[in-house]
C-alpha positions in Angstrom: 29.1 -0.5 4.1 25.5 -1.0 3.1 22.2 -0.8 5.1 18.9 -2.6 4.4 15.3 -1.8 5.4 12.5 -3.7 5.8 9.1 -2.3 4.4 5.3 -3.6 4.3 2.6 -3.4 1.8 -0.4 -1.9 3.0 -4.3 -3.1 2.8 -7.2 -0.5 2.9 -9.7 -1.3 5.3 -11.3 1.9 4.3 -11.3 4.0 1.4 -13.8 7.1 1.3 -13.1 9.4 -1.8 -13.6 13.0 -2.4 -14.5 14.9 -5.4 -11.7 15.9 -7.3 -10.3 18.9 -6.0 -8.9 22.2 -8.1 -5.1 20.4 -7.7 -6.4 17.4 -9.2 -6.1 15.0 -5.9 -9.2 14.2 -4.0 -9.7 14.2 -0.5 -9.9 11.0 1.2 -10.7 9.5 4.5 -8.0 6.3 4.2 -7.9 3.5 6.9 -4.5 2.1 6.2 -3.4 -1.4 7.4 0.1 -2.3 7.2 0.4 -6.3 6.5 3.4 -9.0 6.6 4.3 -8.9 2.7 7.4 -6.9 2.5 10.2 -5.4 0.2 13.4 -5.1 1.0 15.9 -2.2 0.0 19.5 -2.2 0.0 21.7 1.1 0.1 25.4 1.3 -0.6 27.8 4.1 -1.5 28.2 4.3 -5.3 30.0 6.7 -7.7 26.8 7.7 -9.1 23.2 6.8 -8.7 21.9 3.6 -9.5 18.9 1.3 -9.3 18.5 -2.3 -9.7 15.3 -4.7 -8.8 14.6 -8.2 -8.2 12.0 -10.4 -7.5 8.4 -11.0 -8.7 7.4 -8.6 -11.7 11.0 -7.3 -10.9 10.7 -6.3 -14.9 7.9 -3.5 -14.3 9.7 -1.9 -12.0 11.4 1.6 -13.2 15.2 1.4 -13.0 15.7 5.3 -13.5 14.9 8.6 -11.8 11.2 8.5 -11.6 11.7 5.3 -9.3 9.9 6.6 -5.3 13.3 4.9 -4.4 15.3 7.3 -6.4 13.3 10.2 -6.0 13.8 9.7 -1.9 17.2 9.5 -2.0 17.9 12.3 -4.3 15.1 14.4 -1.9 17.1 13.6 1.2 20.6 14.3 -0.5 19.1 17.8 -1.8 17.7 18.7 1.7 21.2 18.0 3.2 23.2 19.4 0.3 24.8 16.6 -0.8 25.2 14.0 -4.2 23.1 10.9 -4.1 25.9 8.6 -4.8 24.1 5.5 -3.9 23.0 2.2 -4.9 19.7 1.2 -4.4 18.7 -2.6 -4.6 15.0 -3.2 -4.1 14.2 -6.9 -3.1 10.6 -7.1 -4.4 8.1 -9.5 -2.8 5.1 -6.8 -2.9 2.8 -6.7 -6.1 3.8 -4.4 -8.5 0.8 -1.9 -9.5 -1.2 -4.1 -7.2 -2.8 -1.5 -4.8 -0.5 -2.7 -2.4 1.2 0.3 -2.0 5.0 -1.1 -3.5 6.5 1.5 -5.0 5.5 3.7 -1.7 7.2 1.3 0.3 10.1 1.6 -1.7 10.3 5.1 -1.6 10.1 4.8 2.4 12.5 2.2 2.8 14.8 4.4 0.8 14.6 7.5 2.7 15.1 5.7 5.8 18.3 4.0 4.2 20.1 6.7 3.3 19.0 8.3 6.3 21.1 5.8 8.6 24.0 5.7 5.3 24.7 9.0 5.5 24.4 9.6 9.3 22.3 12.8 8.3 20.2 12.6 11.3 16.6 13.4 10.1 14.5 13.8 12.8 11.0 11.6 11.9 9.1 15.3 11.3 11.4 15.8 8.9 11.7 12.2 7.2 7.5 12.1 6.9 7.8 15.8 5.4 9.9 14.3 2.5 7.2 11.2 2.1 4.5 13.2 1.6 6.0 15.2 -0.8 7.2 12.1 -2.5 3.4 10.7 -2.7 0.6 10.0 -0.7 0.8 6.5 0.6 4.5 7.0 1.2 4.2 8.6 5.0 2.3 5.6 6.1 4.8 3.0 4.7 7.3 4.5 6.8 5.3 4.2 10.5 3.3 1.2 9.2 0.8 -0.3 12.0 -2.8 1.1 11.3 -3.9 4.6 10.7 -6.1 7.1 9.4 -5.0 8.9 6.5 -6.5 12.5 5.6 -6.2 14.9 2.8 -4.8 12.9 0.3 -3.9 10.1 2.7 -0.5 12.1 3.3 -1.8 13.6 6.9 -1.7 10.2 9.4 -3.2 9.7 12.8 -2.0 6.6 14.9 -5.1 3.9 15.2 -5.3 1.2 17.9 -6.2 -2.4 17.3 -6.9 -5.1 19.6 -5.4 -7.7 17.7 -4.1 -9.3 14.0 -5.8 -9.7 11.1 -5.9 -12.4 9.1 -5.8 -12.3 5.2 -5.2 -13.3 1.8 -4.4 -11.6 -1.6 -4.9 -12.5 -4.7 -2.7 -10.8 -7.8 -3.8 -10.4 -10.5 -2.2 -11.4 -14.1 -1.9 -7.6 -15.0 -1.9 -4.3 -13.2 -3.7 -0.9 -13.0 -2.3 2.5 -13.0 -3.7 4.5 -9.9 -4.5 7.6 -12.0 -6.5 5.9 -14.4 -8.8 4.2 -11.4 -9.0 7.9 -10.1 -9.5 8.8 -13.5 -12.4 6.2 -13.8 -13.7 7.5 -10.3 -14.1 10.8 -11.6 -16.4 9.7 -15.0 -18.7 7.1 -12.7 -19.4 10.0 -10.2 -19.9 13.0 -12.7 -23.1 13.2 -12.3 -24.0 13.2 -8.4 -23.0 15.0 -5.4 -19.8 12.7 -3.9 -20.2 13.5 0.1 -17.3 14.2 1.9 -14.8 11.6 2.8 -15.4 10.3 6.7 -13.7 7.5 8.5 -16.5 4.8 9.6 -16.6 4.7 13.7 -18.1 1.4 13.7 -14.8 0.1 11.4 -12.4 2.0 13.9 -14.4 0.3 16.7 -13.5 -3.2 15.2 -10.1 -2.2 14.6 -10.2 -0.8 18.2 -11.7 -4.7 18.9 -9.8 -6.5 17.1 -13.0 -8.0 16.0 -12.8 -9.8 12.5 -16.4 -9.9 12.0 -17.4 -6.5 13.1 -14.4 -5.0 10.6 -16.0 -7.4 8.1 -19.0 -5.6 8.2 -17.8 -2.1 7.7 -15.0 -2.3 5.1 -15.6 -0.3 1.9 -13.7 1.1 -0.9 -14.9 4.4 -3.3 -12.3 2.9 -6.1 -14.0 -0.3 -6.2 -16.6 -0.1 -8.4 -13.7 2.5 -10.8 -11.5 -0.7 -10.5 -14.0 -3.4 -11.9 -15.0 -1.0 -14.3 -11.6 -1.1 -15.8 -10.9 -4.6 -14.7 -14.3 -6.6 -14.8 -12.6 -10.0 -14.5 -11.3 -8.8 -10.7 -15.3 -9.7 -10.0 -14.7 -13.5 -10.7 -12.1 -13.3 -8.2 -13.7 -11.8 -5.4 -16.6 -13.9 -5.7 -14.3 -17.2 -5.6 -12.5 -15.5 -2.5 -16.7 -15.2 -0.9 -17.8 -18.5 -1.9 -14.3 -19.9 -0.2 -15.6 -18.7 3.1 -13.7 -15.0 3.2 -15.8 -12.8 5.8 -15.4 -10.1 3.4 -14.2 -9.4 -0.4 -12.6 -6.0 -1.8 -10.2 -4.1 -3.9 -7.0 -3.2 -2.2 -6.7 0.4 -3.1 -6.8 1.4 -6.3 -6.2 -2.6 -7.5 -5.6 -4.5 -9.2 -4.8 -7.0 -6.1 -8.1 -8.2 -4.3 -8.4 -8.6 -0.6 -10.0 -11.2 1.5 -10.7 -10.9 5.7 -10.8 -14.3 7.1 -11.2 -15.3 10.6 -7.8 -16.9 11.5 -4.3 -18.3 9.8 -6.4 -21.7 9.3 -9.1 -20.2 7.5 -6.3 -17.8 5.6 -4.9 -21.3 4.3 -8.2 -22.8 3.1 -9.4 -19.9 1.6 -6.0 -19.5 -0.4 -6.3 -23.0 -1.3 -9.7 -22.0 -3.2 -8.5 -19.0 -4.7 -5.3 -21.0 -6.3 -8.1 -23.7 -7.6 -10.4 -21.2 -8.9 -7.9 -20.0 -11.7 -9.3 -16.6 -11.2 -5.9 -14.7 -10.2 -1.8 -15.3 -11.0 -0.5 -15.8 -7.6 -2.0 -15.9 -3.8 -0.5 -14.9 -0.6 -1.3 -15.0 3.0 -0.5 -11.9 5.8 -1.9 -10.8 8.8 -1.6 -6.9 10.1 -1.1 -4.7 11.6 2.8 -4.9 11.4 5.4 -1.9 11.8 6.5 -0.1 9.2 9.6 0.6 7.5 12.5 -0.9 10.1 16.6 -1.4 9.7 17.6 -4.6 9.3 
């Protein structure tokens, strides 16, 4: 028997950082997006536990115990006192160290796997108690849709929207560790007051909407400007994805994948079309969002 779950990558529509707090995290005010790019993960019963990966960038992808997909599994076999004798198969289409929120996914889809495996009957409390604890983005790849994340993004509230989203995503030929763009955060703001982290109204309005433009308008991302810093040539990219038409241009996350709003699956196709010509990025994708979150195939 083997069971297989479905998980999305995520875009940030918003990202408002914190100053670093005294446990090193910073507080954040995180508008989550959950779009049609997805990885796949595969349980079965094994005699021990084991990891393997395929798929784009499959390479860069941890096969040991540090894996999120590991790590849930062995959380949810500790809570219910027993071994995590599984295999777990991760079907990667979601960029690796992109911003994208893979490895979370992973660690969601995971959880939710071994979940229906092993019959343990989590209740979802339980199962989003376990994400957080396994990271910060993890909680939201497991309910997916859109949402607002507080504290360090771990603590969700349900958002509406009033329609899809249309975008496209450009990867980029390397990738960027999330604690060095944090890192990088900390040295550009060092010497002002950072405010704390609010969600936009007029951004959860457009959501609300479902009104392209108006979200145009109001997306923003703290780690941006940390992001180019580390990656300058991220800035040819997003100003071939603007010149292409894009309503707006930004960072996904922490990066290194940049993100483009367009109007509608036409204009998703023309403006990927640029971006491929442009030689600017490795690889382009189109998605729209908001989509669920991590499902059972």
């Amino acid at each position: 028997m083997s069971v297989t779950v479905r998980v999305p990558a995520k875009v940030n529509v918003q990202l408002a950082v914190g100053a670093a707090r005294a446990d090193g995290f910073h507080d954040l005010a995180n508008v989550f997006l959950a779009v049609g790019l997805y990885d796949e993960v595969t349980v079965t019963p094994a005699d021990g536990l084991r990891v393997t990966c395929e798929g784009p960038d499959a390479a860069l992808v941890p096969l040991d115990r540090t894996n999120l997909a590991a790590r849930a599994a062995i959380a949810l076999a500790e809570r219910y006192g027993r071994t995590p004798d599984v295999h777990l198969h991760i079907a990667k289409d979601i960029p690796v160290a992109g911003g994208m929120a893979g490895g979370s996914a992973d660690g969601a889809g995971a959880l939710l796997a071994c979940d229906a495996l092993w019959g343990t009957g989590a209740s979802r409390d339980e199962l989003l108690e376990i994400c957080a604890e396994l990271g910060s983005d993890v909680p939201f790849s497991l309910v997916g849709g859109a949402a607002l994340g507080t504290g360090r993004g771990e603590k969700l509230t349900a958002l509406e929207t009033g329609g899809a989203f249309h975008w496209v995503f450009a990867m980029a030929d390397r990738g960027l560790s999330t604690p060095a763009v944090f890192r990088e955060f900390d040295r550009l703001t060092a010497d002002r007051d950072v405010p704390e982290p609010v969600a936009c109204e007029a951004l959860l309005d457009a959501l609300a909407a479902g009104d392209p433009d108006a979200l145009a308008a109001t997306v923003s991302n703290d780690l941006q400007p940390a992001a180019l810093s580390l990656f300058p040539e991220l800035s040819g990219t997003l100003a071939a994805g603007r010149a292409a038409g894009a309503l707006a241009t930004l960072v996904s996350g922490s990066g290194p994948t940049t993100a483009f709003l367009v109007r509608d699956a036409g204009s998703a196709r023309e403006v990927a079309e640029a971006l491929r010509a442009s030689g600017t990025c490795r690889a382009v994708r189109t998605a729209a969002g908001p989509v669920p979150g991590a499902t059972l195939v």
